[in-house]
Each structure stands twice: as structure tokens, then as C-alpha cells.
C-alpha positions as CSV (number, residue, x, y, z in Angstrom):
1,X,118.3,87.5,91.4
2,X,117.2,89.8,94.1
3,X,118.6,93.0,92.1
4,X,116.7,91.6,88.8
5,X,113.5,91.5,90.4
6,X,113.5,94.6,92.2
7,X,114.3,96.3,88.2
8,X,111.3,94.2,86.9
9,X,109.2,96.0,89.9
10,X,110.4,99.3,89.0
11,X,109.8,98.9,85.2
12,X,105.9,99.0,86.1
13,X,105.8,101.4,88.5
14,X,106.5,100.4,92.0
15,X,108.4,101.9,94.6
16,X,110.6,99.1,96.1
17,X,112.3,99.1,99.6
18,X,114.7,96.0,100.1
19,X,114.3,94.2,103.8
20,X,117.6,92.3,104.4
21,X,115.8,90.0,106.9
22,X,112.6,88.9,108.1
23,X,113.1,91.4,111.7
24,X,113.7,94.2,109.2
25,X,110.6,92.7,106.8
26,X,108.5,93.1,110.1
27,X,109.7,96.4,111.3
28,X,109.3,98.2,107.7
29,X,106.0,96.8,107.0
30,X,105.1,98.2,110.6
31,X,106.4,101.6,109.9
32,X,105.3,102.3,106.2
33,X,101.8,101.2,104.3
34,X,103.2,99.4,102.1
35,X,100.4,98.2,99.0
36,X,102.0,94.6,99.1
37,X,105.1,92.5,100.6
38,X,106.4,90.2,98.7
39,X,107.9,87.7,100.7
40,X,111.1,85.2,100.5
41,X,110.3,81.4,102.4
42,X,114.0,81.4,102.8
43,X,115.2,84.4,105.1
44,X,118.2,83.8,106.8
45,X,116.8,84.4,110.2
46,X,113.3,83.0,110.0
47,X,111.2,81.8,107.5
48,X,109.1,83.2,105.4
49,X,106.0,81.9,107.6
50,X,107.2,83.6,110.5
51,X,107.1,86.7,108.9
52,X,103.9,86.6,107.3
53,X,102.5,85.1,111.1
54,X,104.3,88.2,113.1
55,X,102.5,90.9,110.9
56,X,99.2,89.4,111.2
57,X,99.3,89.1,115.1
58,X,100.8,92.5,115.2
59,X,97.3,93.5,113.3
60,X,99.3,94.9,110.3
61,X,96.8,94.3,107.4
62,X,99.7,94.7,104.6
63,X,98.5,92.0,101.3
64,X,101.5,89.2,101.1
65,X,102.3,87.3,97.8
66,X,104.9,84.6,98.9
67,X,107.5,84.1,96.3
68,X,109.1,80.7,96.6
69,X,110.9,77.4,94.8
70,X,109.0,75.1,96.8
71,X,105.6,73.8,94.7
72,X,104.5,71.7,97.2
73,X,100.4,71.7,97.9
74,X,101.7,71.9,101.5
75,X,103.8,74.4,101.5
76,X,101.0,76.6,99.7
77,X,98.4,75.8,102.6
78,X,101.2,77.0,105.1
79,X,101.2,79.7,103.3
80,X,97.5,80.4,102.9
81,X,96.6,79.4,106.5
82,X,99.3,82.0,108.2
83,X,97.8,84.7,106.0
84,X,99.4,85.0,103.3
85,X,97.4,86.3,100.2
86,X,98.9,84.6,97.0
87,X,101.5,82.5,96.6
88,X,103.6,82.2,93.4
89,X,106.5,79.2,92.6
90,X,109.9,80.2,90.8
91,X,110.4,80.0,87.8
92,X,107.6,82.7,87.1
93,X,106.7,84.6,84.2
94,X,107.1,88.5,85.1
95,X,104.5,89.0,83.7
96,X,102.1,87.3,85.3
97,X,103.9,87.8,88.4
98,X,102.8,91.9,87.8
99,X,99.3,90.8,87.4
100,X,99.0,88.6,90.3
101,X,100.5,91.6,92.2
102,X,98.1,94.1,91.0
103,X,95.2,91.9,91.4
104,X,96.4,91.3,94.9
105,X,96.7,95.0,95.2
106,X,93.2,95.8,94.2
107,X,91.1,93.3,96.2
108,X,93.0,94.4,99.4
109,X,91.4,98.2,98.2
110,X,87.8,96.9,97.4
111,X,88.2,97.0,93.7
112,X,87.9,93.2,91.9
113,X,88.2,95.3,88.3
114,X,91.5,96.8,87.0
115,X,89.7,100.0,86.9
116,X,89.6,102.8,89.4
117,X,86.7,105.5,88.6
118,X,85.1,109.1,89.8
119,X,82.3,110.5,87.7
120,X,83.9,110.6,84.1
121,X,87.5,110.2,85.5
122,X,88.9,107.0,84.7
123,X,92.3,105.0,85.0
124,X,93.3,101.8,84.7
125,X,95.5,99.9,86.8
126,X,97.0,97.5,84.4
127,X,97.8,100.2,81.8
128,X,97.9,103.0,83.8
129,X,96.2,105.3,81.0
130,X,94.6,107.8,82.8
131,X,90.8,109.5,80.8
132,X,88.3,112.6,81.6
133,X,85.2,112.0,79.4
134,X,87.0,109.4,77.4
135,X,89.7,112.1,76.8
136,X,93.4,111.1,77.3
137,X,95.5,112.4,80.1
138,X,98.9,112.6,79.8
139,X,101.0,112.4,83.6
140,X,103.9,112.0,84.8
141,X,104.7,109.3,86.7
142,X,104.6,110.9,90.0
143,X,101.0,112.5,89.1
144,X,99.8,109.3,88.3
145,X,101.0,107.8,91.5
146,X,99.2,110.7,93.0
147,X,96.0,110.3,91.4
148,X,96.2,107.0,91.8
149,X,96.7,106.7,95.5
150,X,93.4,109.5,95.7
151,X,91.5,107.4,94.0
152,X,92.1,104.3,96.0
153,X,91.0,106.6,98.8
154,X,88.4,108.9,97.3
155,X,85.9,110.1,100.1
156,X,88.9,110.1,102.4
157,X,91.8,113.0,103.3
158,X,95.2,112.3,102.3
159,X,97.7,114.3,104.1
160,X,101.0,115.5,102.4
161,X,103.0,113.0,104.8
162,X,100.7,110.3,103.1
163,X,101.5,111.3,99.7
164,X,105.1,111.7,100.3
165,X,105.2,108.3,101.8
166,X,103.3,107.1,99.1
167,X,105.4,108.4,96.2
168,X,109.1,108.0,98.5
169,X,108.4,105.6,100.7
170,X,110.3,107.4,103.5
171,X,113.5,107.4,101.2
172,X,115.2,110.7,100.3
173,X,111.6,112.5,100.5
174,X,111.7,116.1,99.4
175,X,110.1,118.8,101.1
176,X,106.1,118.6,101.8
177,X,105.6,121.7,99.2
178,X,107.0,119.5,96.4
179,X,103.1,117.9,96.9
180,X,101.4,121.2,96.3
181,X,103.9,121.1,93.1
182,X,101.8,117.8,92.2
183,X,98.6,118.3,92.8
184,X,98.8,121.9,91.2
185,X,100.0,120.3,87.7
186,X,98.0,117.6,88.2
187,X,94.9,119.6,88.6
188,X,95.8,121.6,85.3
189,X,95.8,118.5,83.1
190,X,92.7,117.5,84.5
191,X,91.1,120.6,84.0
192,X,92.2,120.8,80.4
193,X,90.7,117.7,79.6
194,X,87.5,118.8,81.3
195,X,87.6,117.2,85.1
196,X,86.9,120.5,86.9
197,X,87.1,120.4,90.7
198,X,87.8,117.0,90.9
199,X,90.5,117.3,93.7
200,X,89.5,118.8,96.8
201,X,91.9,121.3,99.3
202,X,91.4,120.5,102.7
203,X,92.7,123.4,104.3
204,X,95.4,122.4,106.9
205,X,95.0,118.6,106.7
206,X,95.3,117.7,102.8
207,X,93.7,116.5,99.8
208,X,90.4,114.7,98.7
209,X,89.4,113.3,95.8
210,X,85.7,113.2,96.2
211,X,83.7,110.0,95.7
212,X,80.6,112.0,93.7
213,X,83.2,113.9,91.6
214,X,81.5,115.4,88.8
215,X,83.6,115.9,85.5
216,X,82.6,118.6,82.7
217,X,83.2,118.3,79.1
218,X,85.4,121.3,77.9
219,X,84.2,123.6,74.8
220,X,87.4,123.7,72.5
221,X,88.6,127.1,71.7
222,X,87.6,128.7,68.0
223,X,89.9,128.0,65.3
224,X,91.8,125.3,67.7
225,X,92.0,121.5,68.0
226,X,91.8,119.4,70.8
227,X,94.0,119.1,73.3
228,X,95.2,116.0,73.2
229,X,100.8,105.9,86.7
230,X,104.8,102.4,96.5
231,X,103.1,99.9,95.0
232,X,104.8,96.8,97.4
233,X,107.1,95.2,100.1
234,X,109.8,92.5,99.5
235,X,111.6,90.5,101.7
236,X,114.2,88.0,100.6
237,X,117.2,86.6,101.5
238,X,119.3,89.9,100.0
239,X,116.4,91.9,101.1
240,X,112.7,94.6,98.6
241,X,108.7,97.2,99.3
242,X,106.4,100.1,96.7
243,X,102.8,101.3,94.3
244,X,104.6,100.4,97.0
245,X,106.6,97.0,97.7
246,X,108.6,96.3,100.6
């Protein structure tokens, strides 16, 4: 089941990283920043309370969506009152388990609307379409991740470390340049579709995506047309975290 899940979390974009207990739930979610845990009740060396109770006195402020057979009202106010954030009952729709994820996801980063934005740059969480001045984008899914992770944090410095954990999540990362890779061919698209100088070299700590960033509509070229995506945590009884899940 474990294995199916962790597909249906990868199918929209998140980065899992499987925790084969609740110790090793714990110890992940205090190493990496994880976007959201999604957590098993039955762990076979505590319970899925425990878990959720240990992260919060260990201050780590990680959103958890409890993932559970039990329906009960009082298991769900266990849940709630040891802080987890949403609590959903098996059998689920994956569909609306994604949703609940994402909106979990955004409130934890300020944003109640599925729609991150910088001056004329848009891009939407639910259907990860990326826009300059209503223009389409076109990214791969590591540049989306990328812009996506600066835009969460726009006004803020991202280091390379933070982007490789980010897009990784400490598993098989490449070397740091592969980010200047990113964020060069990520710039270029933007640029294209008229977001000039939206990202931001900070020399020797990283990148910014400022939170006043202005975009600027292009002027096609004569005789040519147009130019026309962790994150979460899981824990369960086999063990998942990614745009990041642990």
C-alpha cells in the first residue's frame, strides 16, 4: 500500500523519503525541512501521536496530515490536540488527499490561495502552470521546483544547500553547480517571456526572488511570432517525505 502511495505522491510532484519508524519519522523531520509529514497511527514502535507530540516539543514546526483507518471523532481530536494539522480516514480519494496536502502546504507558508505571485509572475500550485504577463512558461520539473521553493520565500536568501535539499532531499544530491545550471535556464525562460531580473544573485550566499519584482512585457521580434512544477514527509508502518514529504 505503502509503495502505491508514495507513486501517487510522486505523480504530482513531490519528493518522497520513506521513515521505517516513528524514531526514524523524528530524526528525518529534524534533519531535513520537509513541506509536510504524512504520518501512519500505526508505527510499529509508537504511535502515530507520539510522533506528532515528539516534533512539536522538539520545536520542529514541520505541517502533519495524519493518515489513518480509524474514523473515530476521538481519535481525530487526539490527533488535532497533539498538533497535528489535518487528519484524513482510509479509504481516501487521491485526489483529494493531494488537495488536502497542498492546502496544508500553503497555509503553513502564509498563502490561503493556490496561487503564489511577484509582480506579473504567476504560478499555481494546484496546476503548476507557471505565467509572466499572462504568458505561458514552460519548465522542467526541477525549475519549477526551483521557482517554486523562491517564491514561497521571496524577500529571503536561498542558499544552494537549500535548493539542493529542496529538489533531493539529501538523497543522491549532485554537485552545488548543478543549481547555477537551474537558475541559469530558469532565468532564460523567464526572460523570454518578459520577467527580467526577477531572480536575484547574492554573491557568495545564494539566490533571491525579490518580493517587489517587477516583470516587463517583451517586444516580439519583426517578422516573428510569439514565443510561446520536496513537497512532504511520510511515516508508516513500511516507512515516506517531499515538494517535500517525509
Amino acid at each position: 500500500m505503502m509503495g502505491k502511495e508514495a507513486s501517487q505522491f510522486q505523480a504530482v510532484g513531490f519528493m518522497v523519503d520513506h521513515a521505517v519508524s516513528g524514531h526514524d519519522a523524528i530524526a528525518m523531520l529534524k534533519l531535513y525541512d520537509y513541506d509536510i509529514a504524512v504520518v501512519e497511527l500505526g508505527l510499529p514502535d509508537m504511535e502515530g501521536h507520539d510522533v506528532v507530540r515528539r516534533c512539536r516539543a522538539a520545536r520542529i514546526a514541520t505541517p502533519v496530515l495524519i493518515l489513518s483507518a480509524q474514523d473515530s471523532a476521538q481519535a481525530k481530536v487526539k490527533a488535532f490536540s497533539t498538533g497535528a494539522d489535518d487528519y484524513v480516514t482510509r479509504p481516501y480519494d487521491p485526489m483529494e488527499l493531494t488537495a488536502r496536502m497542498q492546502a496544508v502546504i500553503r497555509r503553513s507558508k502564509g498563502y490561503s490561495e493556490p496561487t503564489l505571485q511577484a509582480g506579473s509572475l504567476r504560478l499555481s500550485l494546484d496546476s503548476r502552470d507557471v505565467s509572466v504577463n499572462g504568458r505561458s512558461v514552460h519548465l522542467t520539473g526541477k525549475e519549477y521546483m526551483i521557482l517554486e521553493l523562491l517564491l514561497l520565500r521571496k524577500g529571503m536568501v536561498l542558499t544552494k544547500d537549500a535548493f539542493l535539499n529542496h529538489l533531493y532531499g539529501g538523497m543522491d544530491e549532485p554537485e552545488m553547480k548543478i543549481i547555477d545550471v537551474f537558475v541559469c535556464k530558469l532565468r532564460k525562460k523567464l526572460q523570454k517571456a518578459g520577467g527580467e531580473n526577477l531572480i536575484t544573485t547574492v554573491w557568495g550566499q545564494g539566490y533571491m526572488l525579490k518580493d517587489d519584482a517587477v516583470a516587463t512585457i517583451p517586444m516580439p521580434a519583426a517578422g516573428k511570432g510569439d514565443i510561446a512544477p520536496h513537497v512532504a514527509a511520510q511515516a508508516t508502518s513500511h516507512g515516506v517525505g517531499g515538494g517535500s514529504v517525509a
